[in-house]
C-alpha positions as CSV (number, residue, x, y, z in Angstrom):
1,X,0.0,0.0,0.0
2,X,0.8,3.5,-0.4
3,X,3.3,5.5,2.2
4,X,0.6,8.0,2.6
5,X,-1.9,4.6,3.8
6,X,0.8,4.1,5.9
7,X,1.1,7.5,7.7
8,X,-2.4,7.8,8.4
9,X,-2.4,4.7,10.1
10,X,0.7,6.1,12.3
11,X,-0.7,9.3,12.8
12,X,-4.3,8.1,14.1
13,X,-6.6,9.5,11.3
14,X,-10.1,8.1,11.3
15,X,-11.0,7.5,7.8
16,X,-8.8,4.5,7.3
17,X,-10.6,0.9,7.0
18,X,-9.9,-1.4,9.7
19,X,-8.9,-3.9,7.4
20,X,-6.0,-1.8,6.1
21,X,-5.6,-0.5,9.8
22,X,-4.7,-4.2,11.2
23,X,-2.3,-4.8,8.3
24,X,-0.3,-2.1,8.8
25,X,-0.2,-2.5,12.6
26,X,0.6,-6.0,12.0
27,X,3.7,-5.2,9.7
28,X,4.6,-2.5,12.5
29,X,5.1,-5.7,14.7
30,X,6.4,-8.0,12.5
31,X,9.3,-5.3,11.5
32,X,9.6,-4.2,15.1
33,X,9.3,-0.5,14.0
34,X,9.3,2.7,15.8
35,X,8.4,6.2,14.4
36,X,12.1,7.9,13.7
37,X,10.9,11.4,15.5
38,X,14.0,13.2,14.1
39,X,12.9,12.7,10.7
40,X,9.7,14.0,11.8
41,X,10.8,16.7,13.9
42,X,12.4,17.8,10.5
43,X,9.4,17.2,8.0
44,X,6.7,18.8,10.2
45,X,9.0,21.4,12.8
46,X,7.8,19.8,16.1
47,X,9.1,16.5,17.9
48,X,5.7,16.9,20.5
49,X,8.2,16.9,23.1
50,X,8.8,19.5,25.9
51,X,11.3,19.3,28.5
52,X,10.3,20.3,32.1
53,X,13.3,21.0,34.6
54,X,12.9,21.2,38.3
55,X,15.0,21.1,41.3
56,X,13.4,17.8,42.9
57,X,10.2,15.7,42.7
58,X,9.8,14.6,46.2
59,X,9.1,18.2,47.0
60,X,4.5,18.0,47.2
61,X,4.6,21.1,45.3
62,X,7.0,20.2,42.5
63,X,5.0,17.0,42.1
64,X,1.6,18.8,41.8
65,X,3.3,21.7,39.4
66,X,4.7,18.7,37.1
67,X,1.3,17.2,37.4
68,X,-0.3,20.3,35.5
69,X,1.8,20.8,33.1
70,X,1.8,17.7,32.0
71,X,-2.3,18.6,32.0
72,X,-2.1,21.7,29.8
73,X,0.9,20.1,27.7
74,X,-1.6,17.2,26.7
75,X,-4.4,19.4,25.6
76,X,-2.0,21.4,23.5
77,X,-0.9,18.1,21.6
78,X,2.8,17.4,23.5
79,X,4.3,15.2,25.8
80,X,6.3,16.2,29.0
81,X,9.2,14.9,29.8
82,X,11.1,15.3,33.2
83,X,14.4,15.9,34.4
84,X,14.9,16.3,37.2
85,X,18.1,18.7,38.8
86,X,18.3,18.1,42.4
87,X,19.3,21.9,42.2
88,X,22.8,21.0,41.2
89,X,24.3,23.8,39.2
90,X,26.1,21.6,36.6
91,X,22.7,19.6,36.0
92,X,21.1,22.8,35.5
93,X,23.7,24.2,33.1
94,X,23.2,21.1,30.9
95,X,19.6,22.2,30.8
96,X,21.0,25.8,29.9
97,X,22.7,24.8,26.9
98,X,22.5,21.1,26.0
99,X,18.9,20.4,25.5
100,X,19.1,21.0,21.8
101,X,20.9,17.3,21.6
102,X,17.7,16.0,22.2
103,X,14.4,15.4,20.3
104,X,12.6,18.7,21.8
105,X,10.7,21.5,21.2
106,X,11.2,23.5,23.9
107,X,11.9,24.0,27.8
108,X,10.1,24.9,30.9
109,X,13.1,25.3,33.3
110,X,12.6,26.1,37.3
111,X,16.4,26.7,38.4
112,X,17.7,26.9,41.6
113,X,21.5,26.9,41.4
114,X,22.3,29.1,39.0
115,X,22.9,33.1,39.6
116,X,20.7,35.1,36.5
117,X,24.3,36.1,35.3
118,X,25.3,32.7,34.3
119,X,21.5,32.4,33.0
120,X,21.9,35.5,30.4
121,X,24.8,34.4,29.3
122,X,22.8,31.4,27.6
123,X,23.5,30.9,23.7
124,X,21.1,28.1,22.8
125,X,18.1,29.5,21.0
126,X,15.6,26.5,22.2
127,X,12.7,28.4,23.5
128,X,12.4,28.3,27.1
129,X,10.4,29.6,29.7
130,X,11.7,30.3,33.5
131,X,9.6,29.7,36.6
132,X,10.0,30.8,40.1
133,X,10.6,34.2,42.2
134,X,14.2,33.6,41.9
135,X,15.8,36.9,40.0
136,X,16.3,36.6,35.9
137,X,17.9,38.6,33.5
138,X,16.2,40.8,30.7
139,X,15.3,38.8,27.6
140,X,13.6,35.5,29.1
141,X,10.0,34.8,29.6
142,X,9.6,34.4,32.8
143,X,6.2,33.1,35.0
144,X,6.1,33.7,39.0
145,X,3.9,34.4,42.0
146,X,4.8,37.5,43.5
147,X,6.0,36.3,46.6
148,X,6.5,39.8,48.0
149,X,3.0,40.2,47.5
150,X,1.9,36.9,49.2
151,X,4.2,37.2,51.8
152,X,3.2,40.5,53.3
153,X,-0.6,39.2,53.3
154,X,0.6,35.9,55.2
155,X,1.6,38.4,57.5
156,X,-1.2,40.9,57.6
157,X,-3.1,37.9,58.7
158,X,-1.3,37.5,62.0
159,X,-1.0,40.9,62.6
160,X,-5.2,41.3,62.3
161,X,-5.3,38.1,64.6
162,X,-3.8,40.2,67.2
163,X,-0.1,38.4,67.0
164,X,2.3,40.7,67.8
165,X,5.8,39.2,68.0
166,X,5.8,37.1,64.5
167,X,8.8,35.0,63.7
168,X,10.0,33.9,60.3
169,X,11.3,30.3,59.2
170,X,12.8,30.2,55.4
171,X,15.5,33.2,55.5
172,X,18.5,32.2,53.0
173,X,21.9,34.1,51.9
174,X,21.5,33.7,48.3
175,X,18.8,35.9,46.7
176,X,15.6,34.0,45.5
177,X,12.1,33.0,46.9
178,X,13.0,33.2,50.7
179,X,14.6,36.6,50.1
180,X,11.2,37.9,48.4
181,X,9.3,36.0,50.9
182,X,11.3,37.8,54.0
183,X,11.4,41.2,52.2
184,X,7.2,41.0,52.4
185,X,7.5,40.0,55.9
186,X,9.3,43.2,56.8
187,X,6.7,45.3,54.9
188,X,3.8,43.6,57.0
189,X,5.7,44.5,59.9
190,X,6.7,48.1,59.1
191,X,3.0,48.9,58.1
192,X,2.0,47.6,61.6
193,X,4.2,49.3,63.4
194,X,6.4,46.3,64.8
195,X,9.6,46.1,65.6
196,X,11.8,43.7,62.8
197,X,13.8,41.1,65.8
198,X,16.6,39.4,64.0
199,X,16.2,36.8,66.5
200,X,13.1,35.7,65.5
201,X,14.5,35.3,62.2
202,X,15.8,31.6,61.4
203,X,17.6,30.3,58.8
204,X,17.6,26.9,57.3
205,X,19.6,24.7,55.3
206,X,17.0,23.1,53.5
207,X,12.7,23.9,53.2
208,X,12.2,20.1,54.3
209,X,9.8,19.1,57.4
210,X,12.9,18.7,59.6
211,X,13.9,22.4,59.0
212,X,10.7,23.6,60.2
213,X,10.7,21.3,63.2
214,X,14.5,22.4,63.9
215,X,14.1,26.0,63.5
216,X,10.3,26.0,65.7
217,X,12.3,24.4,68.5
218,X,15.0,27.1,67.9
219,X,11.8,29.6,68.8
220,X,10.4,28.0,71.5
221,X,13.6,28.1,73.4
222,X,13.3,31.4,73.5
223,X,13.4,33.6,76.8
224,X,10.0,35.1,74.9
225,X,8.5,32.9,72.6
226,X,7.0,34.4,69.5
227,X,3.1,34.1,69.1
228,X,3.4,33.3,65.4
229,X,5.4,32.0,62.6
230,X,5.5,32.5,58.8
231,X,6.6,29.6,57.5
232,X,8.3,30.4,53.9
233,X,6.7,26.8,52.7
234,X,4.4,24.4,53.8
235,X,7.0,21.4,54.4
236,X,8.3,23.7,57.4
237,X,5.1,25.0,58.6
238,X,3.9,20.8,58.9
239,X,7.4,20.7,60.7
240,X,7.1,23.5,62.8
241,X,3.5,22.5,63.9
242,X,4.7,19.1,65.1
243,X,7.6,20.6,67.1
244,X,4.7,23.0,68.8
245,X,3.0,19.5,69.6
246,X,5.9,17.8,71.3
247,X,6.4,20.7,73.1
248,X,2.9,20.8,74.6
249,X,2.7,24.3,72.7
250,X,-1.2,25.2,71.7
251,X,-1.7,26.0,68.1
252,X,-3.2,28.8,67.4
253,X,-3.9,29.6,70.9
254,X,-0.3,30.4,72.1
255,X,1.4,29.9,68.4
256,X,-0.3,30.8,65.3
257,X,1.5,29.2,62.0
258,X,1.1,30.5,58.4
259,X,2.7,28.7,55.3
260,X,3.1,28.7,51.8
261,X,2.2,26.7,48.8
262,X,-1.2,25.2,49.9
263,X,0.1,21.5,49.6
264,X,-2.5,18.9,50.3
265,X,-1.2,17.9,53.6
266,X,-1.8,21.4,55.0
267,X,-5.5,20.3,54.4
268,X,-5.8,17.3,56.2
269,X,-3.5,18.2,59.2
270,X,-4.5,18.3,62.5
271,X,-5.0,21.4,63.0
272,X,-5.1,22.6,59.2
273,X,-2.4,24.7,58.1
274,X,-3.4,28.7,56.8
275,X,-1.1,28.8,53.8
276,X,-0.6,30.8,50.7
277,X,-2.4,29.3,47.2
278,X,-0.9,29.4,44.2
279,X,-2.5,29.1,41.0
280,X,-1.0,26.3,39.7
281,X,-3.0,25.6,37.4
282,X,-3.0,29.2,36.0
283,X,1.2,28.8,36.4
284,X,1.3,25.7,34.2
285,X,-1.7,27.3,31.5
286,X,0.0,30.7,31.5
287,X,4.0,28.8,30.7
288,X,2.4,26.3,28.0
289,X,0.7,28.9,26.2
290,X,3.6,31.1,25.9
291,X,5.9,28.4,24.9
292,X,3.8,27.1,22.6
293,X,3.5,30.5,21.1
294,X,7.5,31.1,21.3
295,X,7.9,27.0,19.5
296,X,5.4,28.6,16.6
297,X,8.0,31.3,15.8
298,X,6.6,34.4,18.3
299,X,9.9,36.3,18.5
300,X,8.4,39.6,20.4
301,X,9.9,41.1,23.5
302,X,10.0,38.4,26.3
303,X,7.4,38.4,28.8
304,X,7.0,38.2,32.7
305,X,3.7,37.1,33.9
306,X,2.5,36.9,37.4
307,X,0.5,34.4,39.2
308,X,-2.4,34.7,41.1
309,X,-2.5,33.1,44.5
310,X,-5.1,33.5,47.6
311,X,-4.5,33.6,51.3
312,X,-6.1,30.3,52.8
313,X,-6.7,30.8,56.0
314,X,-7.4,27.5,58.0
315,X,-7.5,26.2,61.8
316,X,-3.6,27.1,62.8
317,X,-4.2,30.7,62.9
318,X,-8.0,30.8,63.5
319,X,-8.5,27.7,65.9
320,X,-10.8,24.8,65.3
321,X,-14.2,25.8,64.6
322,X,-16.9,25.5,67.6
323,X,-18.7,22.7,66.9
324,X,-16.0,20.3,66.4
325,X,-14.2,21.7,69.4
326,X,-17.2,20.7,71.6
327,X,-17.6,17.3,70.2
328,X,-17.8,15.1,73.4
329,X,-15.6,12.1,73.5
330,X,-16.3,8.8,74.4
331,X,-14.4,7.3,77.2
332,X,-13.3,3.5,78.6
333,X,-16.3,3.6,81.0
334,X,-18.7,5.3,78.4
335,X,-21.0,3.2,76.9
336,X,-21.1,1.9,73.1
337,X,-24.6,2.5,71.7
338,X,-25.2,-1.1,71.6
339,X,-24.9,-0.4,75.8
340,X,-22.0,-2.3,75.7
341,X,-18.8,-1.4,77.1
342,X,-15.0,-1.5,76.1
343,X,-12.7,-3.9,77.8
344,X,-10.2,-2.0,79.6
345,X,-6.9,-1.6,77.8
């Protein structure tokens, strides 16, 4: 049969018999045969292939942000694939410059390691569009939340819950998302009138759940605890929460805690966590559609987009609600409703 047969059975058009379809498929088989996609990157200009580069995918929000990309990716017609960086600077500058060796169309990158010098410098023309809050140089599309922005109204929060001496988990030396997240700290603070304590500031090596539980201890061996904590993620705030329960330490009551990302496990936590929201879904529509546009040929000025996010505010800075606070709880001696008893433990 003809090669043009052939191709439409590849390429999943409708109008071919079945017949015809299950002899081509069954030559497909019988030769083995794969689809060469460099031969048809260069016949139609696409491979269908993006790259997406983050710093880890253990990381609940990572995980989630891969998730929808590879969402919108789909209903534009490409598959995703991942590498992953562990926010090594060397695996990052191989996703710099050395992506063109491979069979894609374009980039989504989310670095870490390297400084937006080292970024501008770039010379591969695959199109490529940044994520995160970390700085970039002129000339790269770039999609973020404006952490600055978010931060501050974490902190609004517990200043209108009447918290007054508000400490801050996340602070880094390089410049990136805890440094935007710390600068709209200090605004909160300033516009309330509140001293800026540099001991309630801790760093961290890391934004893991063992950071947050480190640095929450750190706090509550203070001579004057604080009465709140912005967590700069949610992995620290989960942390943190679980160092106020070890210590004894109400939350909200004596410690509010506010993070950031709005994982899942904020929302089924005991008490919930009030976080900051991304739109994630907006992030990964708003990167697709600009990359796609850049892969088409769009060669105007780059763009920087901003992503909207909400404040979530949940039990750990506004307590458990009433009626499940009241709930009574059965005890050893209490009967079961059957008027039955438990057996002593």
């Amino acid at each position: 049969m003809s090669v043009k047969t052939a191709s439409n059975v590849l390429n999943h058009h409708p109008h071919v018999k079945a017949s015809t379809r299950e002899r081509v498929e069954a030559a497909m088989a019988e030769l083995h045969y794969r689809p060469n996609l460099s031969a048809r990157s260069l016949k139609h200009g696409r491979a269908g292939f993006l790259a997406l580069a983050v710093p880890a995918m253990d990381s609940p929000y990572f995980a989630e942000l891969a998730a929808r990309i590879t969402e919108e990716a789909a209903a534009l017609g490409f598959i995703v694939l991942l590498d992953v960086t562990g926010g090594d600077a060397d695996a990052e500058r191989v996703v710099l410059e050395g992506m063109r060796s491979h069979v894609i169309d374009g980039v989504i990158f989310s670095p870490l390691a390297l400084s937006a010098d080292e970024i501008g410098r770039r010379a591969d023309n695959l199109p490529m569009v940044l994520l995160g809050e970390r700085p970039v140089p002129t000339g790269f599309d770039h999609i973020a939340v404006d952490s600055v922005a978010a931060a501050r109204a974490a902190t609004e929060h517990l200043v209108a819950q009447g918290r007054r001496r508000i400490a801050a988990v996340g602070r880094e030396t390089t410049r990136g998302t805890a440094s935007a997240r710390l600068r709209g700290y200090r605004q909160a603070l300033k516009a309330a009138g509140l001293d800026y304590d540099t001991d309630l500031i801790i760093g961290v090596p890391h934004f893991e759940r063992a950071d947050g539980h480190a640095a929450m201890r750190q706090l509550l061996d203070l001579p004057e605890r604080p009465d709140a904590v912005f967590c700069f993620n949610d992995l620290m705030a989960i942390g943190a929460l679980r160092a106020c329960v070890e210590a004894g330490v109400q939350v909200p009551e004596e410690v509010a805690i506010v993070g950031f990302d709005d994982i899942a496990e904020t929302r089924y936590s005991n008490p919930t966590v009030t976080t900051i929201s991304p739109d994630l879904t907006g992030l990964a529509r708003a990167a697709l559609e600009l990359l796609s546009r850049r892969i088409d040929g769009d060669d105007g000025p780059a763009e920087e987009v901003e992503v909207a996010w909400t404040l979530e505010a949940r039990e750990t800075t506004l307590g458990v609600p009433a009626a499940r606070s009241r709930r009574p709880r059965r005890t050893d001696t209490e009967s079961r409703a059957d008027g039955t008893t438990p057996l002593a433990r």
